[in-house]
C-alpha positions as CSV (number, residue, x, y, z in Angstrom):
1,X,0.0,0.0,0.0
2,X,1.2,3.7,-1.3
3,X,-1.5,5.1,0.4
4,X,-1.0,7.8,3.2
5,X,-5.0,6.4,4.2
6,X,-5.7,3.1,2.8
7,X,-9.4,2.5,3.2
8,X,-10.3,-1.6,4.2
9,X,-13.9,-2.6,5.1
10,X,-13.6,-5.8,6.5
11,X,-17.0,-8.3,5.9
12,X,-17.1,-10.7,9.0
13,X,-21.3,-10.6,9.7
14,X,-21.7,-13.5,12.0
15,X,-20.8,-15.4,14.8
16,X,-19.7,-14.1,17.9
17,X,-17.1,-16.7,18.2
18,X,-15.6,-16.5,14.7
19,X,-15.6,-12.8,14.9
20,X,-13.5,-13.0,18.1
21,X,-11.0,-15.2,15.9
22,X,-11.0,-13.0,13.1
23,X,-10.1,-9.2,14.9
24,X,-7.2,-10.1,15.8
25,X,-6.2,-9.3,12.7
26,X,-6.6,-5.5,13.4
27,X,-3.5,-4.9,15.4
28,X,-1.3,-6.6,12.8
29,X,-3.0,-4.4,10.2
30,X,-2.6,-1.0,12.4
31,X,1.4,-2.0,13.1
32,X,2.1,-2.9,9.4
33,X,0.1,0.5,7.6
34,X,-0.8,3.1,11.1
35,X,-2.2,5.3,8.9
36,X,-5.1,2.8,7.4
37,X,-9.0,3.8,8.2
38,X,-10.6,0.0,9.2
39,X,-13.9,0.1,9.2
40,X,-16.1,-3.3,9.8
41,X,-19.4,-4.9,8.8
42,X,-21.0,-7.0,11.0
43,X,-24.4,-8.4,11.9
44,X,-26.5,-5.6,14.5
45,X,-26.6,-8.4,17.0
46,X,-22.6,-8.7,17.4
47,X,-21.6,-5.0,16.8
48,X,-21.7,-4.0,20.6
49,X,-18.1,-6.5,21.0
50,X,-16.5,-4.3,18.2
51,X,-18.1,-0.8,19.0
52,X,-15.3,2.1,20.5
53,X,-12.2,-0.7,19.8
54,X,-9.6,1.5,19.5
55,X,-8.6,0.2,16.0
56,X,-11.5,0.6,14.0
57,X,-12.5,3.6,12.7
58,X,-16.3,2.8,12.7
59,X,-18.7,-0.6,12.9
60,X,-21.4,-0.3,10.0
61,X,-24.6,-3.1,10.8
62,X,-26.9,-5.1,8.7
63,X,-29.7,-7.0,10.0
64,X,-29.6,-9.8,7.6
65,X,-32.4,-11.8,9.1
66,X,-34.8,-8.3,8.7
67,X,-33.7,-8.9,4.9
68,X,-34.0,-12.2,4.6
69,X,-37.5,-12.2,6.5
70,X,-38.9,-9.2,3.8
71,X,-37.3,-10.9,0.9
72,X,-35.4,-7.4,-0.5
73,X,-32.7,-7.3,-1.9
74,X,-33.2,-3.5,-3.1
75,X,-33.4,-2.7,1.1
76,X,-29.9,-4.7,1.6
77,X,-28.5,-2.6,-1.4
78,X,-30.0,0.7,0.2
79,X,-28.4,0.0,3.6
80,X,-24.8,-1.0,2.2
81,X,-25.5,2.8,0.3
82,X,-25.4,4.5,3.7
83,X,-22.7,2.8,4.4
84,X,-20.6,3.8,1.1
85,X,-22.1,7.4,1.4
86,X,-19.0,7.8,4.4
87,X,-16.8,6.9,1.2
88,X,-15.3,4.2,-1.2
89,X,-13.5,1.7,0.1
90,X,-10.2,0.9,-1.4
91,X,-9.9,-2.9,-0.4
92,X,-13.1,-4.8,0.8
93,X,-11.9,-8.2,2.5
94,X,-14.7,-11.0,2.7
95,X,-13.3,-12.8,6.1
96,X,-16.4,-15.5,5.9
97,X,-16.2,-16.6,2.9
98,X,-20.0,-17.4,2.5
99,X,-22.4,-16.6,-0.6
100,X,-24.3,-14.1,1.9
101,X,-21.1,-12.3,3.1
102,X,-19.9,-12.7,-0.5
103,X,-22.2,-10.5,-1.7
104,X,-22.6,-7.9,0.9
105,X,-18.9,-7.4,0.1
106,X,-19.5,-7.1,-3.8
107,X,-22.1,-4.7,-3.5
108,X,-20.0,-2.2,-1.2
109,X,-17.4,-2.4,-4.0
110,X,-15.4,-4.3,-7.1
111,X,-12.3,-4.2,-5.2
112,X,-13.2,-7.7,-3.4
113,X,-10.7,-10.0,-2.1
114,X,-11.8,-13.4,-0.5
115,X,-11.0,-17.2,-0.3
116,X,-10.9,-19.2,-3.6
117,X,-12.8,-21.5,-4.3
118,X,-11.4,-24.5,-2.7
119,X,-10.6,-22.7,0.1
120,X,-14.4,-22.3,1.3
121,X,-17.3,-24.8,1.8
122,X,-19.4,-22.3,-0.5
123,X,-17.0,-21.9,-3.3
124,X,-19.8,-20.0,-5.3
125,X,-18.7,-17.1,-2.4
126,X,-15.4,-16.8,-4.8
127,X,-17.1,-15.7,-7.7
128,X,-17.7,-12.4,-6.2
129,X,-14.3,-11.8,-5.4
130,X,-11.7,-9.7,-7.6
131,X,-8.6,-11.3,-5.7
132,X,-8.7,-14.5,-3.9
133,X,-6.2,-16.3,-1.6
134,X,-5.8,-20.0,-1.7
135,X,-5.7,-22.2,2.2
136,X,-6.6,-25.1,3.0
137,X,-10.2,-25.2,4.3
138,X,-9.2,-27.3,7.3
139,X,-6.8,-25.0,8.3
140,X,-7.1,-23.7,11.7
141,X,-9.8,-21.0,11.3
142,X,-7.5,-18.3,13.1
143,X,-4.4,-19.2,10.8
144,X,-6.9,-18.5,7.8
145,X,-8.1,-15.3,9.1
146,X,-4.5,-14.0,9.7
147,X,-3.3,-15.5,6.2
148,X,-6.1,-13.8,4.3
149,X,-5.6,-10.5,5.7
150,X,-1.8,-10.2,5.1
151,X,-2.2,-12.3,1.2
152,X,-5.0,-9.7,0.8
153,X,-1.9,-6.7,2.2
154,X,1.0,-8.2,0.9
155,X,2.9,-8.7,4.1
156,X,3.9,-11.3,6.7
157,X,1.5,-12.5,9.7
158,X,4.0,-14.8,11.5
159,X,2.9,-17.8,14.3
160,X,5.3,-16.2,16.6
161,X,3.1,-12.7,15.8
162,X,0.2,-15.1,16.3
163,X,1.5,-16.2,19.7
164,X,2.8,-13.5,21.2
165,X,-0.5,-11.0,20.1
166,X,-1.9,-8.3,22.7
167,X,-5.2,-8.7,24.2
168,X,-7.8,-8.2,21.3
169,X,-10.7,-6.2,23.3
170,X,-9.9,-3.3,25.7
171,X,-11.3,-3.6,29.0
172,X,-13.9,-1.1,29.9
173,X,-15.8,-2.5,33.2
174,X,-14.0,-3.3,36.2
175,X,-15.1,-6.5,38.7
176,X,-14.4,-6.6,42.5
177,X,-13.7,-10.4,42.5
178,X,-12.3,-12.3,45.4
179,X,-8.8,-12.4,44.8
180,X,-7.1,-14.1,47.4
181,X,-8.2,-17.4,45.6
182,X,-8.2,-18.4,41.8
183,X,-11.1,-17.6,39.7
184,X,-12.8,-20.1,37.0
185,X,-15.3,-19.2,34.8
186,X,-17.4,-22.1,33.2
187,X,-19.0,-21.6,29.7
188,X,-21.9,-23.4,29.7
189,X,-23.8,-22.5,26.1
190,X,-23.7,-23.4,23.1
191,X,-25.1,-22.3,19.5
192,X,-26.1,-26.6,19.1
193,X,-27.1,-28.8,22.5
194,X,-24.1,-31.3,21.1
195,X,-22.1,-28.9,22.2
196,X,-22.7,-28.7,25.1
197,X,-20.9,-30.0,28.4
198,X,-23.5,-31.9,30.7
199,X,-23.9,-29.8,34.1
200,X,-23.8,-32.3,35.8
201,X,-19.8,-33.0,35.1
202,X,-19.8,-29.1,35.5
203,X,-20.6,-29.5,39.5
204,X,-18.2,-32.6,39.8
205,X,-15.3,-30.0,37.9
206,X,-16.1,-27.1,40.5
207,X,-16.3,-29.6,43.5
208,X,-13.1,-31.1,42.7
209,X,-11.3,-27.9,41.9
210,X,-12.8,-26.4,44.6
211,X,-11.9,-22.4,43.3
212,X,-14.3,-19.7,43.2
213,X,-16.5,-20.4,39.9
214,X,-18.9,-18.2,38.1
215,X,-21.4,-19.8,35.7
216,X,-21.9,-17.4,32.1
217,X,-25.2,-17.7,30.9
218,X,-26.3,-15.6,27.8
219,X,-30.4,-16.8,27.8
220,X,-33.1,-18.3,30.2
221,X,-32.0,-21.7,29.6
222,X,-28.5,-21.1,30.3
223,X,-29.6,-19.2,33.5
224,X,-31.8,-21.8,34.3
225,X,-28.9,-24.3,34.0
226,X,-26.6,-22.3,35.4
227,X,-29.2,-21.8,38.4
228,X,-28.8,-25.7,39.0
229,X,-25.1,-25.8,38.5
230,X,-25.1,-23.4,41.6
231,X,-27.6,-25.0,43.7
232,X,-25.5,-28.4,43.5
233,X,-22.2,-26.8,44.2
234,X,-20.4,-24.4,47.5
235,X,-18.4,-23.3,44.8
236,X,-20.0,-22.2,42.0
237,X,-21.6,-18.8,42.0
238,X,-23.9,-17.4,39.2
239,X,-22.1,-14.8,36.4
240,X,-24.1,-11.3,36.5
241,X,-26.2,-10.6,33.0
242,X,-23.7,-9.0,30.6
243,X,-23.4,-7.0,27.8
244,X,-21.3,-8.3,25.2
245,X,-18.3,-5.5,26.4
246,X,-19.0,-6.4,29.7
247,X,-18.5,-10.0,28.9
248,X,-15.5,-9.4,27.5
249,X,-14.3,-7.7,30.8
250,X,-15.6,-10.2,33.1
251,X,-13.7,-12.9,31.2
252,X,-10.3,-10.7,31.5
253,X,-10.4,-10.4,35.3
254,X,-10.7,-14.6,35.2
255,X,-7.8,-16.5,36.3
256,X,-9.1,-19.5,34.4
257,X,-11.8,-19.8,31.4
258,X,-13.5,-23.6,31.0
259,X,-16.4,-23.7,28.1
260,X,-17.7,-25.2,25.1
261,X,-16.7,-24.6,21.7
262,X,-18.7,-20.7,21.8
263,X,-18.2,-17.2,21.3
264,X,-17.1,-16.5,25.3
265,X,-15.1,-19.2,25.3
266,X,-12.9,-17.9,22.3
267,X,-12.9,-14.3,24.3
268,X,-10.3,-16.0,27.1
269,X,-7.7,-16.9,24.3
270,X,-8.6,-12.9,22.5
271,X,-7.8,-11.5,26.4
272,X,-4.6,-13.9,26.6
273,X,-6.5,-15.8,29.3
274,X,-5.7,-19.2,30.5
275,X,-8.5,-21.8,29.0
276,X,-10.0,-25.0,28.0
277,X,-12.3,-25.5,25.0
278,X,-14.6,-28.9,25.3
279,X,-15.1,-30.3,21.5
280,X,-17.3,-32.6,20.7
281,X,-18.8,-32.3,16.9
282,X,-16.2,-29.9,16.0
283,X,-12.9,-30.0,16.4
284,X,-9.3,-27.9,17.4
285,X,-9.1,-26.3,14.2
286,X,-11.7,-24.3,15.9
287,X,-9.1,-22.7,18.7
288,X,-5.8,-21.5,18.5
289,X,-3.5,-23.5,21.0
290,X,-1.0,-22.2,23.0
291,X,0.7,-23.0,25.9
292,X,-1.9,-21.4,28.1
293,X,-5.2,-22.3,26.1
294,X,-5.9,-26.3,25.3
295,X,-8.4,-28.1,23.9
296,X,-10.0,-31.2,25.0
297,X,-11.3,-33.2,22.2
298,X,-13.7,-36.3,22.6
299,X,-13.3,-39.3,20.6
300,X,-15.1,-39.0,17.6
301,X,-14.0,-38.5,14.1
302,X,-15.1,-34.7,12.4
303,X,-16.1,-34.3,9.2
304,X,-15.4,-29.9,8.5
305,X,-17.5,-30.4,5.7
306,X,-20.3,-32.1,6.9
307,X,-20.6,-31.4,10.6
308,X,-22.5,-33.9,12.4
309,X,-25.2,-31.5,14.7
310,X,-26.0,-35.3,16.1
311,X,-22.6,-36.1,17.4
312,X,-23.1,-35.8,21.7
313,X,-19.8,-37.3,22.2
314,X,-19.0,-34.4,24.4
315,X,-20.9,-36.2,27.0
316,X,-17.7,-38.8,26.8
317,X,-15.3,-36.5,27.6
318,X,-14.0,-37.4,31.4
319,X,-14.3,-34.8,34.0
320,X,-11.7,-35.7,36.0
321,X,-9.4,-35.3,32.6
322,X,-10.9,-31.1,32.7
323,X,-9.9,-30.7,36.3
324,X,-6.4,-32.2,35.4
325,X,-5.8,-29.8,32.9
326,X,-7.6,-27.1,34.8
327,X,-4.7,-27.7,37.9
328,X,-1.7,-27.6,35.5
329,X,-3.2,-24.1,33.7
330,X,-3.8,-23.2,37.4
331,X,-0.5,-23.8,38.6
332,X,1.2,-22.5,35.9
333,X,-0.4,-18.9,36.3
C-alpha cells in the first residue's frame, strides 16, 4: 500500500465466536500501515463486542435476518449505500467466505478480495471476489483469518506474531472479585445442545477444583442451568447478566476460562487468558492453542465439511481429565 490512508472494510457478519478469531487481525494491520481507516461490517446483534475498539474507525450493521424475512434485496443494497455514502472503500476483504457475506462485500465495491474457491465450503462465495487467496479449508480457522488479511496486504502474519498477540478487546468495566483465591469461569452454552458440556460433570469440575466459579449464561436456559449448577455446588456462583463489552471484561479479570466450543469461550484466548475448550462435533481447528489455552477433544471423528449436529460425544469427555488440565493451567499462572 502507497496510500497515506488506505481505506479496508472488513466483511465478517456472523458469529460471535468466529468474529472473536478473526479481529485479531486488526492490530497486525494498524502495526504494518498506522495510517489505514478500518472500518467493519457485521451483523447488529454482534456490533456491541466491536463498538469504541480502538482500532477501528467505525462498525457499520446489517440486520440480515430483517432482509431475509422481507425478501429485498433493493433494502440490503439501500443499507450497504449508507454505508458507502462515508466513502469508497479501497480494499473490501470478505473474512467469511460465504455466498451471503460474498455478496454484501461485492455490492460495497469491485475491489473484493476473499478465499478461492477450494478454500471455502461455499466456493460459489469466490465468484464475487476480484482477488482471492488459496488455504486449505481445514486449516485452523484463526491461521486463515490472519493469512487472508496479510495475502490480501501483501505482508507477513508470522505464528510467533500469532502467539505473542496483545489482548484483542480493551477492557472497559471493572469487577471486584475475590482475589485471594483463583477464579474459574465455566461456559456453559452453546449455539447446538451437542455442544454442550453436561452440568452435571460441571458441578463434579467445581467440587473437585474447589476455586471460586462463576457460571456465564447468555439466555433463560443457560440461567436456568446455570441456576442448577449453583444450587449443587459451595463453589460455583452465578455470572451477573452482561453485555457483550462487559462480557469481554468479566472474562479478562478470570484466572481460568473452562467452556464449550462458543463465542465466550474464544474471548479467554482474544484476552490472553488461560482456557479450555470442550469439543465434541467440532474439532481444534476451531481454537488457537497455545501453551496457556488447550483443547480437549472427545473421541469422535469430524467431518469440517459435513458437521454432524447429532454427534453428543462431548458427554464422553471425562471430567476428571478437565480438572487435570484445569490444575496444570492453574499452577502455571
Amino acid at each position: 500500500m502507497n496510500k497515506d490512508i488506505y481505506k479496508i472494510a472488513i466483511v465478517r457478519l456472523s458469529a460471535l465466536g468466529d468474529i472473536v478469531n478473526s479481529a485479531i487481525v486488526l492490530q497486525f494491520i494498524h502495526a504494518k500501515y498506522p495510517n489505514a481507516q478500518i472500518e467493519w461490517i457485521a451483523e447488529e446483534v454482534f456490533s456491541p463486542l466491536l463498538n469504541n475498539h480502538p482500532l477501528l474507525n467505525a462498525v457499520h450493521t446489517l440486520n440480515l435476518k430483517k432482509f431475509k424475512k422481507e425478501k429485498s434485496l433493493k433494502s440490503l443494497n439501500e443499507n450497504l449505500k449508507k454505508i458507502k455514502s462515508f466513502g469508497q472503500f479501497d480494499l473490501i476483504i470478505d473474512m467469511q467466505g460465504l455466498i451471503k457475506s460474498a455478496i454484501v462485500s461485492r455490492l460495497l465495491g469491485k475491489e473484493t478480495h476473499g478465499f478461492n474457491k477450494n478454500s471455502t465450503r461455499e466456493s460459489l462465495a469466490a465468484c464475487f471476489y476480484k482477488t482471492s487467496t488459496n488455504i486449505s479449508y481445514e486449516s485452523g480457522v484463526v491461521k486463515r483469518n490472519t493469512f487472508l488479511i496479510a495475502d490480501a496486504l501483501g505482508f507477513e502474519i508470522s505464528q510467533e506474531m500469532i502467539l505473542n498477540k496483545k489482548s484483542i478487546f480493551e477492557i472497559n468495566k471493572k469487577f471486584d472479585l475475590d482475589k485471594t483465591t483463583k477464579n474459574v469461569a465455566f461456559v456453559i452454552g452453546a449455539s447446538w445442545e451437542s455442544k454442550i458440556y453436561p452440568k452435571e460433570m460441571v458441578v463434579d469440575i467445581c467440587n473437585d477444583l474447589k476455586l471460586n466459579a462463576f457460571i456465564i449464561w447468555g439466555n433463560a436456559q443457560e440461567k436456568e442451568n446455570a441456576e442448577w449448577i449453583v444450587e449443587n455446588s459451595n463453589y460455583a456462583s452465578l455470572a451477573p447478566e452482561l453485555a457483550l463489552d462487559e462480557l469481554v471484561s468479566f472474562i479478562s479479570n478470570m484466572d481460568l476460562v473452562i467452556g464449550n466450543d462458543t463465542g465466550p469461550t474464544h474471548m479467554a484466548w482474544a484476552q490472553n487468558i488461560p482456557s479450555i475448550t470442550l469439543l465434541g462435533p467440532t474439532t481444534t481447528r476451531m481454537i488457537q492453542e497455545t501453551p496457556l489455552n488447550i483443547g480437549i477433544k472427545s473421541p469422535s471423528n469430524v467431518d469440517l465439511l459435513k458437521i454432524n449436529k447429532n454427534d453428543f460425544s462431548i458427554r464422553e469427555i471425562p471430567y476428571e481429565t478437565i480438572v487435570q488440565k484445569a490444575k496444570e493451567l492453574i499452577d502455571g499462572i
